[in-house]
C-alpha positions in Angstrom: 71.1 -9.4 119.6 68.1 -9.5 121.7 67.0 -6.0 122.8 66.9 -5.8 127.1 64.1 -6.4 128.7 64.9 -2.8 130.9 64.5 -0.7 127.4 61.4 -2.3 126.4 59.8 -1.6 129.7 61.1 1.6 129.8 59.1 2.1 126.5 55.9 1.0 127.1 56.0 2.8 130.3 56.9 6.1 128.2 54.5 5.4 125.7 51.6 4.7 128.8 52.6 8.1 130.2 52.6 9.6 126.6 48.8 8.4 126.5 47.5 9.0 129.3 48.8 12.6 129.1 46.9 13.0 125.7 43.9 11.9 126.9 44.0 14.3 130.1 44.9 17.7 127.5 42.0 16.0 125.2 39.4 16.4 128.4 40.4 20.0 129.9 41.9 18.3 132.6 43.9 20.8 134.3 46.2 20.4 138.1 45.2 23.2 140.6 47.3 26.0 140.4 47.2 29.3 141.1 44.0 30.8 141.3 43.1 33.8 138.8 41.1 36.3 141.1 40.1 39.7 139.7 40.8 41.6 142.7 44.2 42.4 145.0 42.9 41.9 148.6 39.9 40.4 150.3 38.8 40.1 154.1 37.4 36.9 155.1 34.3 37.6 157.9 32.8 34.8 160.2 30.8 34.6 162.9 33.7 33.8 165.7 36.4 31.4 165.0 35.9 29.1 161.5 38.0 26.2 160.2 36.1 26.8 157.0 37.1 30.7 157.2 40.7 29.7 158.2 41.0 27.2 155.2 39.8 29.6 153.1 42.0 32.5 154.1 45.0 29.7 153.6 44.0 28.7 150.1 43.4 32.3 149.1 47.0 33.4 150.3 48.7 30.3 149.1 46.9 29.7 145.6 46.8 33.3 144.5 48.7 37.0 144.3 45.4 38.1 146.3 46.4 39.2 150.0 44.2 38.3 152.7 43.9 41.4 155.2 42.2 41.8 158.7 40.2 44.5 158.2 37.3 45.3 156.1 38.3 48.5 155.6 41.7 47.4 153.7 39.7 45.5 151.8 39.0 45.5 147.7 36.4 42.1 148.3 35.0 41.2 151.4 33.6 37.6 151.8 30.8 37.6 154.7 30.3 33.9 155.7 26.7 34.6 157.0 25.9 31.1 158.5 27.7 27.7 158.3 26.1 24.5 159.6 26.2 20.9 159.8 23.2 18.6 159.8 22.7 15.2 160.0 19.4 12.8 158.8 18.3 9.7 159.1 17.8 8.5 155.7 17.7 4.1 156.2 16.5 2.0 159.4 16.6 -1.6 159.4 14.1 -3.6 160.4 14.0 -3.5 164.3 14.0 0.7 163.7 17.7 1.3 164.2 20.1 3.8 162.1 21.9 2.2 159.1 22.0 5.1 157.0 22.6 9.0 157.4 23.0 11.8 154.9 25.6 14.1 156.7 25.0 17.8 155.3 27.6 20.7 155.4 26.2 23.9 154.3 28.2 27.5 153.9 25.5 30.7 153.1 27.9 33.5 151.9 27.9 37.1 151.0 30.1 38.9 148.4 30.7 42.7 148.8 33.0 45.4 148.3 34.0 47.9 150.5 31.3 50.3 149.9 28.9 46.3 151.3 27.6 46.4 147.7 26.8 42.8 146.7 28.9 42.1 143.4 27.0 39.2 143.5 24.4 37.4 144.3 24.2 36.3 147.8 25.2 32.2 147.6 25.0 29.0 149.2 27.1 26.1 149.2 25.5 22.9 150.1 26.9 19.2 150.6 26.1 15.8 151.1 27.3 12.9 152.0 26.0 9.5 152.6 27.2 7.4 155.5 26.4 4.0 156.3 26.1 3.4 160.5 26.6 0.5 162.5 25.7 0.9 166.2 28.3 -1.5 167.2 31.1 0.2 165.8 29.5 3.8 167.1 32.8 5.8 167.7 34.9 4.5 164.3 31.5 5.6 162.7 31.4 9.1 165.2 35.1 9.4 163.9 33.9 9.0 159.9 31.5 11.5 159.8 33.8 14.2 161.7 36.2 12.9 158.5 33.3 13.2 155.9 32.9 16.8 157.4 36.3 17.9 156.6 36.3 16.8 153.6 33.2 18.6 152.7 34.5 21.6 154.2 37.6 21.4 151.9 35.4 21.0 148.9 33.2 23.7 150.0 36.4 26.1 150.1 37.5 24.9 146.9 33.7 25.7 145.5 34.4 29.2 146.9 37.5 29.9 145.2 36.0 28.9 141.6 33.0 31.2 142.8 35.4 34.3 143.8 36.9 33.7 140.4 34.3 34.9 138.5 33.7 37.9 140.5 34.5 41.2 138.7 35.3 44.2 141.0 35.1 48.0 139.3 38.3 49.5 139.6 
């Protein structure tokens, strides 16, 4: 009796997942989950509207027990995004002195306070970079790839914040 070729597939498969699982415990791999935050509420500041501010504020509410309020003075944490810029060099020309390479830079400088605005840490920067190849033929796919590039560097950058906030201890 010959065993089906079904099980036997279904067996390595199990065994492949059984591995790969082991290795990724082994390493300290773990899936985002809920964020451990040491406080209860936090108010996000910006200068005017922010889609890194607004990300944040999402993550924050939907990763954690941590409420996000709207006023400073509700607040146990308060995060002061003092500036947040984008910046763009030339780092590669080809021959005839054209663009064929740019570093694309997203940068977030932060404060963390409590109510009372004393720092319970250090005032931070998070700074990112990217490297983007350019073609001047294909100028608004490439136009289109860096406004891509700077989302996702703005996602990282909130994601950086989060593991910061973590390790911010708040006197109760």
């Amino acid at each position: 009796m010959d065993p089906k070729p079904e099980n036997s597939r279904f067996v390595v498969v199990l065994v492949a997942i059984s591995c790969i699982a082991m290795l990724f415990s082994g390493c300290g791999f773990q899936p985002r989950g809920r964020a451990d935050l040491s406080f209860d509420s936090i108010y996000v500041e910006t200068n005017g509207f922010s889609l890194f501010g607004a990300e944040l504020r999402r993550v924050v509410q939907a990763g954690s027990v941590v409420q996000v309020v709207e006023s400073a003075d509700d607040a146990e944490v308060i995060l002061r995004v003092v500036s947040e810029s984008q910046e763009r060099h030339i780092i590669a020309l080809t021959g005839t002195g054209s663009v064929r390479e740019f570093q694309l830079v997203y940068k977030v400088a932060y404060r963390v306070m409590d109510n009372d605005l004393k720092d319970l840490a250090a005032p931070g920067e998070i700074v990112l970079r990217r490297d983007m190849l350019f073609d001047d033929t294909l100028r608004l796919a490439k136009e289109s790839e860096a406004e891509f590039l700077y989302r996702d560097m703005q996602t990282d950058a909130v994601h950086q914040m989060l593991r910061r906030l973590s390790v911010v201890l708040v006197d109760s």
